[in-house]
C-alpha positions in Angstrom: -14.8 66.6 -41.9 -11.2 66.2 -42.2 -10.9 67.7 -38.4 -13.5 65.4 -37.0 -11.4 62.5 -38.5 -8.2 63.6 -37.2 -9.8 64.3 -33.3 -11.3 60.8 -34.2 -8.2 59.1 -34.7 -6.2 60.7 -32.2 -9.3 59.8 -29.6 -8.9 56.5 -30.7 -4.6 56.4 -30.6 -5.3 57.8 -26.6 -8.0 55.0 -25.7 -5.7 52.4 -27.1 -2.4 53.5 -25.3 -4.5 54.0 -22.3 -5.8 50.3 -22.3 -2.0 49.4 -22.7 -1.3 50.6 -19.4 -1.2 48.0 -17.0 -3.6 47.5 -14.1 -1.5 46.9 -11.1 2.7 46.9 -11.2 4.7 45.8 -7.9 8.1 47.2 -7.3 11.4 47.0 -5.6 11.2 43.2 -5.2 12.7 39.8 -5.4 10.6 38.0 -7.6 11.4 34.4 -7.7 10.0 33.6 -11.3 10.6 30.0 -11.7 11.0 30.2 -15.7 13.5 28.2 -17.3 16.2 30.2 -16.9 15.4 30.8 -13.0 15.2 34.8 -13.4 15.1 36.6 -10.0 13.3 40.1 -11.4 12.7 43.4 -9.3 9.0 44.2 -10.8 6.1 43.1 -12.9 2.9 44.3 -14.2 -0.5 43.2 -14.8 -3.5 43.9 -17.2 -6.3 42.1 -17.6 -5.5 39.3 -14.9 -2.6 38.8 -16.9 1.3 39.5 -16.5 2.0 41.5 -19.0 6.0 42.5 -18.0 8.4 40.9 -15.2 11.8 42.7 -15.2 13.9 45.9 -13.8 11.7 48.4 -12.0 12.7 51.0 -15.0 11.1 48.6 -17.4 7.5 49.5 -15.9 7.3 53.2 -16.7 6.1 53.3 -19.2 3.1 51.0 -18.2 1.9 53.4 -15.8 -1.2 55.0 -16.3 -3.6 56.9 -14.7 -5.6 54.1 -13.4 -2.7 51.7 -12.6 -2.9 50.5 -8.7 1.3 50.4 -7.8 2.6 48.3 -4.6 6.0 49.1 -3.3 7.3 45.4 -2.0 9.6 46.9 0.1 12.5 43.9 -0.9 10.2 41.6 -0.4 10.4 37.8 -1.9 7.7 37.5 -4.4 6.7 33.5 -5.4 4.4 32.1 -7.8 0.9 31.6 -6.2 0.8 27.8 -4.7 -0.9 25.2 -5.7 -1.9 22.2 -3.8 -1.8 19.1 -6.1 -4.1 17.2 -3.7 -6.0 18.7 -1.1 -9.9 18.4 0.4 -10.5 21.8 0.6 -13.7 21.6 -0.8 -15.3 19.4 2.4 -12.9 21.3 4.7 -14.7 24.2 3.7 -18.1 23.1 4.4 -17.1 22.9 8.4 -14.2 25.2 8.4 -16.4 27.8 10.3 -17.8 25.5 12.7 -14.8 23.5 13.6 -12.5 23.6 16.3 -8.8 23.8 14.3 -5.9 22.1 16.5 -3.0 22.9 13.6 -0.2 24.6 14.7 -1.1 23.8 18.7 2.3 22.9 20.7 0.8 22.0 23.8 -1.9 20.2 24.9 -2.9 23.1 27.2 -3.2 25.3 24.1 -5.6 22.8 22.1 -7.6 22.8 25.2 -8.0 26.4 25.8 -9.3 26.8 21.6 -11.9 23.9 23.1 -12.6 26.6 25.4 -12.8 29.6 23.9 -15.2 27.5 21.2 -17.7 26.4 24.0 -17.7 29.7 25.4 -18.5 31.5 21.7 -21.2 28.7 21.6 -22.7 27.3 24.2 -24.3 24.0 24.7 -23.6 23.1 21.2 -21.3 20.5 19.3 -17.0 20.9 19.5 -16.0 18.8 16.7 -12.2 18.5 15.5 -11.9 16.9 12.1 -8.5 15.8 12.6 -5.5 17.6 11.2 -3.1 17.1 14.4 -1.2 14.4 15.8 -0.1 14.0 19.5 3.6 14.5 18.4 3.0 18.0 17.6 2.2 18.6 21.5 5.5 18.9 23.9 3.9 15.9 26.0 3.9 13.9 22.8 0.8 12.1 24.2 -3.9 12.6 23.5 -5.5 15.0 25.2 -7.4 12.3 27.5 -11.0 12.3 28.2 -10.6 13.8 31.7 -8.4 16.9 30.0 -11.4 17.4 27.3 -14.4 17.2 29.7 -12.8 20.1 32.1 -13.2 22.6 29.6 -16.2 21.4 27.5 -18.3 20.4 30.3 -22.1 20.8 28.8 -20.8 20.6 25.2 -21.2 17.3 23.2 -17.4 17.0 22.0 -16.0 14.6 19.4 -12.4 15.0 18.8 -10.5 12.7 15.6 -7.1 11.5 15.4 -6.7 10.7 11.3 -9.1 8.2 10.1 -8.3 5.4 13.1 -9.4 7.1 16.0 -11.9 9.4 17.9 -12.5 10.9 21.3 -16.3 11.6 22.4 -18.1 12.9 25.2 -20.5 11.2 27.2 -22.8 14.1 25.6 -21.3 13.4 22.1 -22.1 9.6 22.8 -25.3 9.8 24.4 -26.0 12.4 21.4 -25.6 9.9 18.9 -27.0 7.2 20.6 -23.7 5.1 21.5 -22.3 3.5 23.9 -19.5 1.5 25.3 -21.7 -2.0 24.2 -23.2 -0.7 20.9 -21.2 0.7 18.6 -21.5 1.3 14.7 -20.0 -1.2 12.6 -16.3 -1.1 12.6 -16.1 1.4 15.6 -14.3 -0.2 18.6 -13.9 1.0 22.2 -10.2 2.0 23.8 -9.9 0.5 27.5 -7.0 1.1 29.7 -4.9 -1.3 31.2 -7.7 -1.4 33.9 -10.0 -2.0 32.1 -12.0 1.1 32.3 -13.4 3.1 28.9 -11.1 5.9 28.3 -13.3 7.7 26.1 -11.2 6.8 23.2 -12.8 4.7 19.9 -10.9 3.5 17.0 -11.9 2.4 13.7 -10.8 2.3 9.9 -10.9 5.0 7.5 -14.1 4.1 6.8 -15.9 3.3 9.7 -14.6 6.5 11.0 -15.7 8.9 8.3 -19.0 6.6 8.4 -19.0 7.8 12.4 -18.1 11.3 11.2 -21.5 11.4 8.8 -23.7 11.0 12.1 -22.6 14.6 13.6 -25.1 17.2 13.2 -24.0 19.1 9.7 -23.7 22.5 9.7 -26.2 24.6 7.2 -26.0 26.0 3.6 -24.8 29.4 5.4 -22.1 27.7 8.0 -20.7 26.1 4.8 -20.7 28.9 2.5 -18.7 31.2 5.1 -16.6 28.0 6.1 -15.6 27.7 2.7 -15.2 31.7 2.4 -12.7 31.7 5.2 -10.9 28.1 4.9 -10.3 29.7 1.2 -8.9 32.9 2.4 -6.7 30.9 5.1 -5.4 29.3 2.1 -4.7 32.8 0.5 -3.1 33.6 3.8 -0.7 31.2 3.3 0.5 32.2 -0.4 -2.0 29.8 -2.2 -4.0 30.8 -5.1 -4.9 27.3 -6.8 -6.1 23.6 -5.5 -6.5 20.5 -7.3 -9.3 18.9 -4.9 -9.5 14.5 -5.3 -13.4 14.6 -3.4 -13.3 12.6 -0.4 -15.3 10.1 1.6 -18.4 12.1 3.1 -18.9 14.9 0.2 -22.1 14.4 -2.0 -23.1 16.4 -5.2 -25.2 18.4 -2.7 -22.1 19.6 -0.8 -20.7 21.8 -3.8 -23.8 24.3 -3.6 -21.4 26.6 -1.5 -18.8 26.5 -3.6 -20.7 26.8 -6.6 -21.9 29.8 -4.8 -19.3 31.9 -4.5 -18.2 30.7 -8.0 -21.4 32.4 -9.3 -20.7 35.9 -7.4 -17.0 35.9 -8.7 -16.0 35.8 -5.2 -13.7 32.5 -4.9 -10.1 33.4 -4.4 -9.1 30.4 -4.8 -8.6 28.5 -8.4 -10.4 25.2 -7.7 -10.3 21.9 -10.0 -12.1 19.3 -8.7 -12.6 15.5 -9.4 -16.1 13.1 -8.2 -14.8 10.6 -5.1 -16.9 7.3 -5.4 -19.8 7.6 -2.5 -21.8 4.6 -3.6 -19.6 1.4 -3.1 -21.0 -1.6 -5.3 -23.0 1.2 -7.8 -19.8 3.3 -8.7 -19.6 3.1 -12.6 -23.8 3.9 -12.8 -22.5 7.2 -10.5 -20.5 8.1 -12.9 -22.2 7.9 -15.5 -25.1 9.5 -14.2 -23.0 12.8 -13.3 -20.7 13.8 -16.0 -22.8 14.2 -19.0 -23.5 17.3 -16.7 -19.7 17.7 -16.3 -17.9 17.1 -19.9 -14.2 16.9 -18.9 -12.3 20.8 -18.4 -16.1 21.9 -17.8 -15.7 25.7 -15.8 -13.5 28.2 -15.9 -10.3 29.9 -14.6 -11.6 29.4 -11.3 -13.6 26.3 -11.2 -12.9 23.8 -13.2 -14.6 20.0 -13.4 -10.9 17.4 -13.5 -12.6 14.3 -13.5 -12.6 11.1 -11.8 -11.0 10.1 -8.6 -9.2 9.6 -5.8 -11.7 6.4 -5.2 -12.6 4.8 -8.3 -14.3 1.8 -6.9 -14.2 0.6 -2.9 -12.8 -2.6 -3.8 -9.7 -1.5 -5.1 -9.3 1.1 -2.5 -6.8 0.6 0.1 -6.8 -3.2 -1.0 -3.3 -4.6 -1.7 -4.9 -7.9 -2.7 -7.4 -7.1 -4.8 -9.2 -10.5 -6.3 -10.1 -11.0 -10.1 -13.7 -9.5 -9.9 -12.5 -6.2 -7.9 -10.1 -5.8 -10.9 -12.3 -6.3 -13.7 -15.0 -3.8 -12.5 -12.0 -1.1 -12.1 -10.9 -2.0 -15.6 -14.6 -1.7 -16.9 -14.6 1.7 -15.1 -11.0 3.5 -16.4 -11.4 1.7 -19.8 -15.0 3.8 -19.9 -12.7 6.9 -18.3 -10.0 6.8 -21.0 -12.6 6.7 -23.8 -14.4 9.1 -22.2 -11.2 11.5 -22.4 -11.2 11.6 -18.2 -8.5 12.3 -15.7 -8.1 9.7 -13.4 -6.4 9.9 -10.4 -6.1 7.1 -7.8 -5.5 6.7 -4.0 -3.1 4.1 -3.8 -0.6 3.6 -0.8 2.2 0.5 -1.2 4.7 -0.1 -3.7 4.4 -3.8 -3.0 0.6 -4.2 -4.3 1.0 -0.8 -6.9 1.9 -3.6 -10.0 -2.1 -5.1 -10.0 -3.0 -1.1 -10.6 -0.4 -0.6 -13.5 -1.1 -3.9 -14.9 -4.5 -2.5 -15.5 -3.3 0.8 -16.7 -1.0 -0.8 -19.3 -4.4 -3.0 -20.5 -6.2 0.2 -20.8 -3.3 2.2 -22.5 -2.6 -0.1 -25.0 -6.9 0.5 -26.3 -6.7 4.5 -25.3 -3.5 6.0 -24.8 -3.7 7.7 -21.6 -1.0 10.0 -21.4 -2.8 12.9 -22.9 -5.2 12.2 -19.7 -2.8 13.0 -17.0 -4.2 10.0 -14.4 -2.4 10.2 -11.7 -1.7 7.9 -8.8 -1.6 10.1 -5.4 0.3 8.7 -2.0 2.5 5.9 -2.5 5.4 7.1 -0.7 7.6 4.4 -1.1 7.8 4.2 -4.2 10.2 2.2 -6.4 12.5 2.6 -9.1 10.5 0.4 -11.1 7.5 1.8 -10.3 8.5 5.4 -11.4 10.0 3.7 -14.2 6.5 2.5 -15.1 4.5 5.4 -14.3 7.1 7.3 -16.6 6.6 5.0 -19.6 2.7 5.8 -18.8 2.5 9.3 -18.6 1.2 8.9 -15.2 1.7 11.5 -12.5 2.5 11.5 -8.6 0.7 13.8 -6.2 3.0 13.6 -3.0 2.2 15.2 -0.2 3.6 15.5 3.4 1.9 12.5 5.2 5.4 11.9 7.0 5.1 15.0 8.5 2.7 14.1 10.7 3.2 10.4 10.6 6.6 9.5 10.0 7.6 8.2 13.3 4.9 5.7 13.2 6.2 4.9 9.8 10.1 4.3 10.7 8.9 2.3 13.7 7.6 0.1 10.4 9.9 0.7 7.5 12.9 1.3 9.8 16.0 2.2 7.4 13.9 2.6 4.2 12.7 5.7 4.7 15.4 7.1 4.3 14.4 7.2 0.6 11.3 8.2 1.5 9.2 9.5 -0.4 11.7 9.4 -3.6 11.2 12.9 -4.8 14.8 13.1 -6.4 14.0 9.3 -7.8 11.1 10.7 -9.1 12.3 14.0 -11.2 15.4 12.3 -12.4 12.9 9.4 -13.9 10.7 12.0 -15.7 7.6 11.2 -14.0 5.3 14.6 -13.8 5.6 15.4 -9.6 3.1 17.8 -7.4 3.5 18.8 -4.5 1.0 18.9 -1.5 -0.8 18.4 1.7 -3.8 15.9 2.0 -5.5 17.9 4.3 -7.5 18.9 6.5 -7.9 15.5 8.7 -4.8 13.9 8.0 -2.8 16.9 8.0 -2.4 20.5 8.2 -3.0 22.4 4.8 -0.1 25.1 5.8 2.0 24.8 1.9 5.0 25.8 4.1 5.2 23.2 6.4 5.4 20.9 3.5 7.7 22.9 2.0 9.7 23.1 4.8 9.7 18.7 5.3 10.6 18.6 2.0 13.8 20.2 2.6 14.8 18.9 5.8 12.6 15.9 6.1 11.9 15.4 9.7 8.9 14.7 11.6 6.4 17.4 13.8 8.0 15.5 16.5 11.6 16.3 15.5 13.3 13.2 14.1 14.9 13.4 10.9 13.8 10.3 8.3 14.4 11.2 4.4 17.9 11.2 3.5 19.7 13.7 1.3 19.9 11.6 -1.5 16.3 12.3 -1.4 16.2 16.3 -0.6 15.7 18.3 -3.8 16.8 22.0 -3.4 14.5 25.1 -2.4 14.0 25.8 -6.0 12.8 22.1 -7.2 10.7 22.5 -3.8 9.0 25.7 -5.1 8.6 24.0 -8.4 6.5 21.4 -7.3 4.1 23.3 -5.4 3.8 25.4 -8.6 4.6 24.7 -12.0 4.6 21.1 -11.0 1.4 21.2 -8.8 -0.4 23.3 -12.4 0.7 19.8 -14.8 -2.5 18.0 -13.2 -5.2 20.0 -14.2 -3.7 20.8 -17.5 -2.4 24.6 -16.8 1.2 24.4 -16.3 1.8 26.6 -19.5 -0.8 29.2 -18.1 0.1 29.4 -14.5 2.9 28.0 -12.0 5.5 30.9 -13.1 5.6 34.5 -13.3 6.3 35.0 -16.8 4.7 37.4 -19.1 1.6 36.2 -20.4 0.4 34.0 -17.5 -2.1 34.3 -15.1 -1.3 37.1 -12.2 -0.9 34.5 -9.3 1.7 35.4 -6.5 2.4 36.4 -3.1 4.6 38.7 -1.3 6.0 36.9 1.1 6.9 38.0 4.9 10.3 35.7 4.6 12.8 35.1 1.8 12.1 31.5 1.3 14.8 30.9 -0.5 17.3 32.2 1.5 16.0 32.2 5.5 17.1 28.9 7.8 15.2 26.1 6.5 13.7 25.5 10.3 11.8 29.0 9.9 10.3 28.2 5.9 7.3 26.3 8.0 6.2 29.7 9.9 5.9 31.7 6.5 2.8 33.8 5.6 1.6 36.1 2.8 1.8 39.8 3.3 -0.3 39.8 -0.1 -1.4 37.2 -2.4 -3.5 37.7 -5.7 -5.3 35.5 -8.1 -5.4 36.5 -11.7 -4.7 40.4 -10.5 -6.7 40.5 -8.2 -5.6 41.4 -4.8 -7.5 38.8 -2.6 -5.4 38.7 0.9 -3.2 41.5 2.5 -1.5 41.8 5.9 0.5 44.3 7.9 1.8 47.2 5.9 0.4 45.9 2.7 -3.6 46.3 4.3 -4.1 49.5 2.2 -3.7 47.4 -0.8 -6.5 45.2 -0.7 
């Protein structure tokens, strides 16, 4: 008896100290850990999705075990896992596969030829770009015309947009949806030349043209499920492992089915919290209500996660820098029903000179429900003031900024002139106190790539080259990093479980195929992963690290 006990015991001692070993350790690298004391360590290891060591490459010994999976990083740079404070992934996803991409094109030859090879992959069918691109980006700093679009989409209906104000189409594309230089939907107006002739080109506002956008053919429940698997791993490809997604104009209930999906077979690689955008302006607050009893705030799980309301809260306060008495009181009936409710709010909001009518209504509500605890959140508003931070701070409200003058800040000197130099205030901002995430807005207004914001950040100029934000308003490569991270995890309540490799947080990073902290700023916008993995698992690999995937 006394033998069976002891080979009992000892069975026991071995399955415990074999559990203890960790999963997956990586090596020989520079790992950028972000924690307080900004550690640079040469290893860490994993269990359970968890870090469970960061330090010296001796201090991992004795975590290897039979079973543990070990990646040499080769001196790599190892970061935190990014996370995009304010990105619409989700709807990106639903067309990613069948989308023309123009991101990253430097010539308008080269966004031509991806027409190309798109009509030639499928013929006869619809070339739509969803935006994403500007004409600065292209060395002739000028549209593709209409001419340059039909002679390499010939029998392909082709509608081509230009941010939310403008849109190239096809005679097919226009004939397709039943339009024409004299009838036009609501809002939609046609571009003429100085002749007087069409040029192929419409314009519009953000709504018209996402209204214009809901009349293309949409892609099925399989076309969105793989565009959201491979916008997703794009995202992974470029070191990001979490997203805080603010809904959108054109993205129903319906539209999460894919995502749900892939939430359900455990195959997302991509931490998503998500908020409910507004759809039916006039009936928002009865929306609302009649959707989350099904989503009681922090409904999900590590990788999908219900954040609440937002980035539209009603259409009459959107984009509206006047806004009369009745707009304001249905928004306060609405967040006064959010705060009680214990929801996140987070707001579109563009102009420092009309932000005072939304924090007058915030400082109503606060005063009945504190909101602080809530993290709301006020998104854009790159011009921010000193007062305004000031405010917010006093609030508990937090800034998503992303890197809108990337794309668009030369058409924004041409109206701020000298001012932006302090543009958007990000040192203003952290000084104040007031809870900062980075990220991108994409995919229509801009390009999702984490590095290229990263990179404007630090050196503030524009895809066409001109330099606007000043250095009073340049924070360093590490308060960078910590935005897109630690800063980024604050607005969906994680920032103590994830934004920083310490031991005990989720396993979120990626080996990087740069140093970022150390290479010319100019080259931080053409980073990549090597490897990234979300909560230890290895979900993107490249190059030399393929095997480990």
């Amino acid at each position: 008896m006394r033998k069976h006990l002891a080979i009992l015991v000892i069975s026991c001692w071995a399955t415990l100290a074999y559990a203890q070993k960790a999963d997956l350790i990586v090596t020989n690298a520079k790992i950028v850990t972000l924690d307080p004391a900004s550690t640079i360590a040469q290893a860490l290891a994993v269990r359970e999705g968890k870090i469970v060591a960061v330090g010296g490459n001796d201090a991992m010994e004795g975590l290897i075990g039979p079973a543990t999976r070990r990646i040499e990083a080769g001196g790599r740079t190892i970061i935190p896992g990014l996370i995009d404070s304010h990105i619409h992934a989700v709807r990106a996803g639903l067309t990613y596969a069948t989308e023309v991409n123009w991101i990253g094109a430097k010539t308008i030859a080269e966004a031509m030829e991806r027409l190309r090879q798109a009509a030639k992959a499928s013929l006869g069918s619809w070339i739509i770009v969803a935006g994403g691109w500007s004409e600065l980006q292209f060395a002739e700093k000028r549209r593709p015309t209409l001419a340059e679009v039909m002679s390499v989409v010939p029998d392909n209906p082709a509608y081509i947009q230009l941010f939310y104000s403008a849109v190239l189409m096809t005679p097919k594309a226009q004939q397709a949806l039943g339009m024409s230089a004299d009838q036009l939907p609501a809002g939609i107006t046609t571009e003429r030349a100085a002749s007087g002739d069409t040029t192929g080109w419409f314009n519009g506002s953000i709504v018209s043209v996402s209204a214009l956008f809901d009349r293309l053919p949409r892609p099925t429940f399989e076309d969105n499920v793989a565009g959201t698997r491979q916008f997703f791993t794009e995202l992974n490809r470029l070191g990001v492992t979490g997203i805080v997604d603010p809904g959108g104009f054109s993205i129903y209930p319906s539209h999460y089915a894919a995502l749900q999906k892939l939430w359900r077979e455990k195959s997302l690689s991509v931490r998503v919290a998500f908020s409910l955008f507004a759809q039916n302006v006039g009936a928002e607050f009865e929306e609302y209500k009649t959707l989350t009893p099904f989503l009681p705030m922090g409904f999900g799980d590590d990788m999908l996660r219900f954040n609440g309301i937002g980035e539209r809260i009603t259409g009459a306060m959107y984009n509206n820098n006047a806004p009369d008495a009745a707009a304001k009181d249905k928004f306060r009936e609405i967040i006064r029903w959010a705060a009680k409710q214990g929801l996140t709010v987070t707001i579109h909001w563009q102009e420092d000179k009309s932000v005072h009518h939304l924090l007058d209504l915030y400082e109503e509500v606060n005063k009945e429900t504190p909101i602080a605890p809530l993290r709301w959140s006020i998104a854009h508003l790159d011009n921010a003031s000193s007062e305004t931070l000031l405010r917010m701070k006093a609030l508990g409200v937090g800034w998503t900024m992303q890197d809108a003058m990337y794309l668009g800040g030369d058409r924004i000197v041409a109206q701020a002139g000298e001012a932006t130099r302090q543009m958007p205030p990000i040192v203003t901002a952290l000084r104040t106190g007031v809870h900062v995430g980075a990220g991108t807005d994409a995919h229509r207004v801009a390009s999702y790539n984490p590095f290229v914001a990263l990179q404007w950040m630090l050196d503030g100029k524009t895809v066409g080259g001109h330099s606007t934000r000043g250095p009073d308003e340049t924070p360093s490569r590490e308060d960078a990093l910590r935005l897109y991270t630690v800063g980024s995890a604050w607005f969906c309540f994680d920032e103590t479980r994830r934004g920083t490799l310490e031991t005990g947080k989720l396993a979120d990073f990626a080996i990087l195929d740069r140093d970022f902290m150390s290479v010319p700023v100019e080259q931080i916008g053409a980073t990549a992963s090597l490897l990234t993995v979300v909560g230890g698992k290895v979900v993107y690999t490249a190059d030399g690290f393929a095997s480990a995937k």
